[in-house]
C-alpha positions in Angstrom: 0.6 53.3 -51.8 -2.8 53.3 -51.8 -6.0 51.5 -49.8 -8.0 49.1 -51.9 -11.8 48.0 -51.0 -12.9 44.9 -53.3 -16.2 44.2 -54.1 -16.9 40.7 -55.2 -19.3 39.7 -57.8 -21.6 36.6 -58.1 -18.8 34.5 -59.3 -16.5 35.5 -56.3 -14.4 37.2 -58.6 -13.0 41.1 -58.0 -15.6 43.2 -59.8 -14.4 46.5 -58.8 -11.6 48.1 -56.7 -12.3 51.4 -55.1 -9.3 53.4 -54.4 -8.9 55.6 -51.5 -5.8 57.6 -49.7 -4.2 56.0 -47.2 -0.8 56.2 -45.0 2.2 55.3 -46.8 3.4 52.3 -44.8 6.2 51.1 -47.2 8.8 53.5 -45.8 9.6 54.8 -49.2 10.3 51.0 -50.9 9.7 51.5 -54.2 10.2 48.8 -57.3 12.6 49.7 -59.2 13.4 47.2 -61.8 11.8 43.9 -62.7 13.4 41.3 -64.5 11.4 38.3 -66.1 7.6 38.2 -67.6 6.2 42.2 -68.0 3.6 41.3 -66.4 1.5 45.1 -65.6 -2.1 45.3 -66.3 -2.5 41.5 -66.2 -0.3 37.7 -65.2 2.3 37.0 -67.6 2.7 33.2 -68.0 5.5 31.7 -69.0 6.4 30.7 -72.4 6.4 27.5 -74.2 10.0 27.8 -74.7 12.0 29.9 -72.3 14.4 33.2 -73.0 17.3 34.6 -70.9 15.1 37.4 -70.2 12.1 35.4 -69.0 11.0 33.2 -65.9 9.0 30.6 -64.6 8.2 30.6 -60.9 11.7 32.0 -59.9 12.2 30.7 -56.4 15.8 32.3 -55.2 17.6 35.7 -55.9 20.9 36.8 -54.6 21.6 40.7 -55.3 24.7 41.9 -55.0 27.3 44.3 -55.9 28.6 43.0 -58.9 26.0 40.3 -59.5 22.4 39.3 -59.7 21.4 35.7 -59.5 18.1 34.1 -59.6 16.9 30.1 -59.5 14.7 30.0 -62.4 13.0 26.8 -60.3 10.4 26.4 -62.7 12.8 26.2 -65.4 15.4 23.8 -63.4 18.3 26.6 -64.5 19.9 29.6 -62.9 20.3 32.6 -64.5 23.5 35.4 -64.1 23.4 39.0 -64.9 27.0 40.3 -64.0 26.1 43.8 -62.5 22.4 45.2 -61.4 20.4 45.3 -64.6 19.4 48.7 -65.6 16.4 48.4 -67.7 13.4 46.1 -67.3 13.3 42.4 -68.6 17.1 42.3 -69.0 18.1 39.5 -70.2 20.8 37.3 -68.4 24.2 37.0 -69.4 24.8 33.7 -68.3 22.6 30.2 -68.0 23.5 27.1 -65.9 21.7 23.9 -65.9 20.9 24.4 -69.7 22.5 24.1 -72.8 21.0 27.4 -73.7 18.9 30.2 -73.3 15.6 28.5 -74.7 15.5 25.1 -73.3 13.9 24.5 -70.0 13.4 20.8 -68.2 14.6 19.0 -65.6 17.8 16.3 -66.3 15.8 13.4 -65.7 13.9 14.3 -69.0 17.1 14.0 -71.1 20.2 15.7 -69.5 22.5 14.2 -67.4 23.1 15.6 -63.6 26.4 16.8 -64.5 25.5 19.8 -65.7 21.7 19.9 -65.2 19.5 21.1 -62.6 16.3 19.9 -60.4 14.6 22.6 -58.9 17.0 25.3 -57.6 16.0 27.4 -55.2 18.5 28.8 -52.9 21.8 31.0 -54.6 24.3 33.3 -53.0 27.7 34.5 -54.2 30.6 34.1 -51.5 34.3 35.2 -51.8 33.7 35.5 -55.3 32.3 32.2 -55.4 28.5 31.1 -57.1 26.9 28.2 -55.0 23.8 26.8 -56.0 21.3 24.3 -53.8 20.0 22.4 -56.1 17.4 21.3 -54.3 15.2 18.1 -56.3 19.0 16.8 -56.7 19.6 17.0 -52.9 22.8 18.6 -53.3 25.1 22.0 -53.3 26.4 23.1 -57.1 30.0 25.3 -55.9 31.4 27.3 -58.6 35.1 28.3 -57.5 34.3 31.8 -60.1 31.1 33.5 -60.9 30.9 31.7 -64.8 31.0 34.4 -67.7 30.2 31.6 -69.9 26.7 29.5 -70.2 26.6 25.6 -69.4 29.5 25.8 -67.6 29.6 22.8 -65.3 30.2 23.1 -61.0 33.5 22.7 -59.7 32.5 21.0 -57.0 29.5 18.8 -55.8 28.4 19.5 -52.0 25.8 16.1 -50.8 26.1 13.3 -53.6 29.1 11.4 -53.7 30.0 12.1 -57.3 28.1 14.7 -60.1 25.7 11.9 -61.7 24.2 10.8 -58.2 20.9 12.5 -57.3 19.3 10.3 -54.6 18.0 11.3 -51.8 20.2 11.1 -48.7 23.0 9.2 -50.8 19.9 6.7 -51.7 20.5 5.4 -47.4 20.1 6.5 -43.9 20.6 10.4 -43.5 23.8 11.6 -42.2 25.9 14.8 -41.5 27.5 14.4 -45.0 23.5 14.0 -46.7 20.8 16.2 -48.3 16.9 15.8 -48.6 15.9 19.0 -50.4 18.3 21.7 -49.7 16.4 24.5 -50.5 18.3 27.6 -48.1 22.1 28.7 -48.2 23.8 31.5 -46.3 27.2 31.9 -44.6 26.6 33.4 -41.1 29.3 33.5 -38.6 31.5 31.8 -40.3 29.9 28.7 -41.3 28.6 27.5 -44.2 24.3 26.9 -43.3 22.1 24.6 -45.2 18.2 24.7 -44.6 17.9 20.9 -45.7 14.5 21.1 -45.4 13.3 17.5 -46.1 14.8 16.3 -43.5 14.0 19.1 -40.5 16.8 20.2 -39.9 19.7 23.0 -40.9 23.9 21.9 -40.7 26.5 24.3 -40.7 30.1 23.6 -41.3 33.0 25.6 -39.9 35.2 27.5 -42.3 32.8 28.4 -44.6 32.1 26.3 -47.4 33.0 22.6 -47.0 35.0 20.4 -49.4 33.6 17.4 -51.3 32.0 15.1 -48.7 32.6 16.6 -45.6 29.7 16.1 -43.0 28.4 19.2 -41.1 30.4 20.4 -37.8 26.5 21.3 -36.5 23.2 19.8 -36.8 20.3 22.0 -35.2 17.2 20.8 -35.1 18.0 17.3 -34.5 19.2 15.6 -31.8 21.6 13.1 -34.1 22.3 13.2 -37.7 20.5 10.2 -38.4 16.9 12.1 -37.1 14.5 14.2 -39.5 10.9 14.1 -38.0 9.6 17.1 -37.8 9.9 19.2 -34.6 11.8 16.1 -33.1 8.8 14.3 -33.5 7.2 16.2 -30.9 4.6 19.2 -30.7 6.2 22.4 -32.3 9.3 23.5 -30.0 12.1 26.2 -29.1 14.4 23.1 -30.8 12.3 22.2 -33.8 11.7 22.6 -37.4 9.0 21.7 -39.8 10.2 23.6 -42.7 13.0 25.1 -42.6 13.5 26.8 -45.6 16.0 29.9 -45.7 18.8 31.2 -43.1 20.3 34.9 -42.7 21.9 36.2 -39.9 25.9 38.1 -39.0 28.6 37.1 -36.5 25.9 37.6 -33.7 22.6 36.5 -35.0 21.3 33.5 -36.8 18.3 33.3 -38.4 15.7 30.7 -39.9 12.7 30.6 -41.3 10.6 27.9 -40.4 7.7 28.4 -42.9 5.5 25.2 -41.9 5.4 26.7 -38.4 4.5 30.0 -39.8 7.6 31.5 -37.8 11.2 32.8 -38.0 13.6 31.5 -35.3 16.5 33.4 -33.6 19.9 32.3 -32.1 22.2 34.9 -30.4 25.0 34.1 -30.6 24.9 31.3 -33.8 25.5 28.3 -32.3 27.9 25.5 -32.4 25.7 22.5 -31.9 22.0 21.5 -31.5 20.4 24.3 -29.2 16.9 25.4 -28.8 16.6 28.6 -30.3 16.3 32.6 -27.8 14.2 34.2 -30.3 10.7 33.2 -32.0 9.2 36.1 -34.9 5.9 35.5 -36.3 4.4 33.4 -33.2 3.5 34.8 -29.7 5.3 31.7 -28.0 7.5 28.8 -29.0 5.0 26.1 -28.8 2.5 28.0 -31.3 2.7 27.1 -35.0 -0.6 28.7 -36.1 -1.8 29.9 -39.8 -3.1 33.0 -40.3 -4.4 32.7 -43.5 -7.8 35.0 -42.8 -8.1 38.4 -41.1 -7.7 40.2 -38.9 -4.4 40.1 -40.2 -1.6 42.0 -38.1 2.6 43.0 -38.8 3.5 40.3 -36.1 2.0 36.7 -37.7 2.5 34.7 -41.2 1.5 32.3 -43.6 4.5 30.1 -44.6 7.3 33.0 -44.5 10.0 31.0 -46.6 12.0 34.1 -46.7 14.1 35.9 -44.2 16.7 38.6 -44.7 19.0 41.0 -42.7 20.9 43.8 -43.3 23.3 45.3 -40.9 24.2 44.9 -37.6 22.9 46.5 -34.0 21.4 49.9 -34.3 21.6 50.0 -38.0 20.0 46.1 -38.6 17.0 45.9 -41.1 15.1 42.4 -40.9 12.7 41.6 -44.2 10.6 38.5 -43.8 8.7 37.2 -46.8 5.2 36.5 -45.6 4.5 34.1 -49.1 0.9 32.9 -48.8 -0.3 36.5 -47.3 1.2 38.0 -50.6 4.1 40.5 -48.6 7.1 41.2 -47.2 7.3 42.5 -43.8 10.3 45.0 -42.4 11.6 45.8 -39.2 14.0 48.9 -37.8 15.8 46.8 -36.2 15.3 42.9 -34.6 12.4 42.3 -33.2 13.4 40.6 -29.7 10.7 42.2 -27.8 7.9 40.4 -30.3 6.6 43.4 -32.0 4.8 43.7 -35.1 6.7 45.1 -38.4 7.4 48.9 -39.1 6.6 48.1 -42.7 5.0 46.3 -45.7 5.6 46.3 -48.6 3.0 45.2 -52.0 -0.1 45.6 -49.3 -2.0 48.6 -48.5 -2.0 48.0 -44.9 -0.7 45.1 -41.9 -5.1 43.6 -42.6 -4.9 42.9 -45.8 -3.1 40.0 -48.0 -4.9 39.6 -51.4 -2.9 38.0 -54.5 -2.2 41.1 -56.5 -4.1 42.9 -54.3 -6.9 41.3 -55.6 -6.8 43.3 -58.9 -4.5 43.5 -61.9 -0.5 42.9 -61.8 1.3 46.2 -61.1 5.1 47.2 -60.3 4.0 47.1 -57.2 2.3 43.7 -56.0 3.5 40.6 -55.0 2.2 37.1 -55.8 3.6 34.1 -53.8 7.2 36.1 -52.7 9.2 33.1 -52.6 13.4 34.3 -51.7 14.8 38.0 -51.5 17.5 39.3 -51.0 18.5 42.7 -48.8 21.3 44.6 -49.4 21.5 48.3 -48.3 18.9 50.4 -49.9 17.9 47.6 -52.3 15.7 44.4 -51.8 15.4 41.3 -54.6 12.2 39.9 -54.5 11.5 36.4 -56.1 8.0 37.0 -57.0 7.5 33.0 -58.1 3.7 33.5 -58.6 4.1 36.2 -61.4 7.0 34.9 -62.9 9.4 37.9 -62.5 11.8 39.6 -59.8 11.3 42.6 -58.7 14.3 44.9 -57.2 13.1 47.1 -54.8 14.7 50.4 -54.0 14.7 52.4 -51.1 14.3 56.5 -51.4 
């Protein structure tokens, strides 16, 4: 990786990058494959009409063994590839939410809920299962079988009382058994955790993924079902979210980012009802909710992280924290409990700088807006909404 100084020119536009050595802070992370717009040497935007092998503003990505899966947000779909692509701009095997390959649109502009799509965002692949939140819907799309086929419709609806229903909180009060953009899904501990951001809170049910209607065994966040003000209506807190927006974690750990309050939040062990939280990332205290969005920037603060990610468990755990509006993801060896600032970064130069692109042309490695990823051993998905693409990430 290398250091870039930018000089600016009368317009405030980059008028030339100088390029000089620098220490390789990326810990040998390398991209390795990018699926979506080929967008080196300069942004790729989207098409008028979509393809399977391109994307616009891509906002989740699951990678795993046997399957990648990323919300194509922009496109209100969700595109399949059943094993890791091996060559750039892939295209997808399978499209849901769409009738094809080529059409893009949300249902309200002509397709029904049943089998459309309103801004997906978060996707994960349990037990062999696909499960979608479609998030502008206020709902969870379950799959009981990864489809091979395109268009094929959910098996079960997760929020809305039946597939056609799309309102808000079931169009009343919100409740343990309601959605208000469910943007973040993960199963940690052995519950099933939504981030259901709109209304400030994340539920987990017990058992792993609920049946049809079932409210959530835990509300945190909250101190009823029927609350969503954000941070309990009060000043940010240990028991709070603004935005919560995406959950990781393992039998010991939960984690969520709460990217309006610029921080992750930790709970050891997960717990089984409303709790303020033992662990704050990105913020020296719990009652700070500060933006860094200038310099000096450092490895220990963000700028709406709506990303978090672990791999692993005690000595062997690997935390990646995508730090969106500062254009990076961070990386730790091991959890950060004592507050300290990343071990790595990844599509900057250094921990002080956070430019777009790095304020010069698209390249394999640069980030624009990193939206969801993904960790899984040596590998990281990246979600890189702002370039229209993912980017898989490969450890040396």
């Amino acid at each position: 990786m290398s250091r870039y100084t930018v000089r600016l020119n009368v317009s405030g536009r980059p008028a030339r990058v100088d390029v000089a050595p620098e220490a390789d802070l990326s810990d040998g992370w390398v991209p390795e494959r990018w699926l979506g717009a080929p967008a080196p040497g300069g942004l790729a935007l989207p098409p008028a009409s979509p393809t399977m092998a391109w994307m616009y503003s891509p906002r989740g990505v699951y990678l795993g063994e046997n399957h990648v899966v990323v919300a194509d947000s922009g496109n209100h779909r969700v595109l399949v590839w059943h094993g890791v692509p091996t060559a750039d701009e892939q295209p997808a095997d399978v499209v849901l939410g769409q009738p094809d390959g080529v059409t893009e649109g949300r249902a309200a502009n002509g397709r029904g809920p049943e089998r459309g799509m309103n801004l997906p965002t978060g996707v994960l692949v349990h037990e062999g299962r696909l499960i979608v939140a479609d998030a502008w819907h206020h709902r969870i799309l379950v799959w009981d079988e990864v489809p091979v086929l395109s268009d094929t419709p959910p098996d079960h609806v997760i929020g809305q009382p039946d597939a056609s229903s799309v309102t808000e909180n079931q169009g009343g009060a919100c409740s343990a058994a309601t959605f208000y953009w469910p943007f973040g899904i993960a199963v940690v501990g052995g519950r099933f955790w939504v981030a259901d951001t709109g209304n400030r809170r994340v539920l987990g049910w017990d058992g792993g993924v609920p049946t049809d209607g079932r409210p959530a065994d835990v509300v945190l966040g909250q101190p009823d079902p029927a609350s969503r003000e954000e941070n309990r209506g009060q000043p940010a807190g240990p028991a709070g979210f603004r935005w919560p927006h995406a959950i990781a974690g393992h039998d010991d750990l939960l984690l969520v980012a709460d990217a309006g309050d610029h921080r992750v939040l930790g709970w050891s062990p997960p717990p089984d009802a409303d709790a303020p939280a033992d662990l704050v990332i990105g913020q020296p205290d719990f009652t700070s909710a500060s933006e860094w969005p200038y310099g000096p920037h450092t490895g220990d603060r963000f700028r709406f992280p709506y990303a978090v990610a672990l791999d692993g468990s005690g000595d062997s755990e690997r935390l990646a924290i995508a730090d969106t509006a500062n254009n990076r993801i961070l990386m730790w060896d091991g959890l950060p409990a004592d507050g300290r600032p990343a071990d790595h970064v990844l599509a900057q130069p250094d921990f002080g700088s956070n430019g777009e692109n790095r304020w010069t042309s698209v390249q394999r490695d640069t980030l624009c807006w990193p939206y969801g990823i993904s960790l899984r051993g040596n590998r990281l998905a990246v979600a890189d909404s702002g370039n229209n693409r993912v980017v898989i990430w490969r450890r040396s």
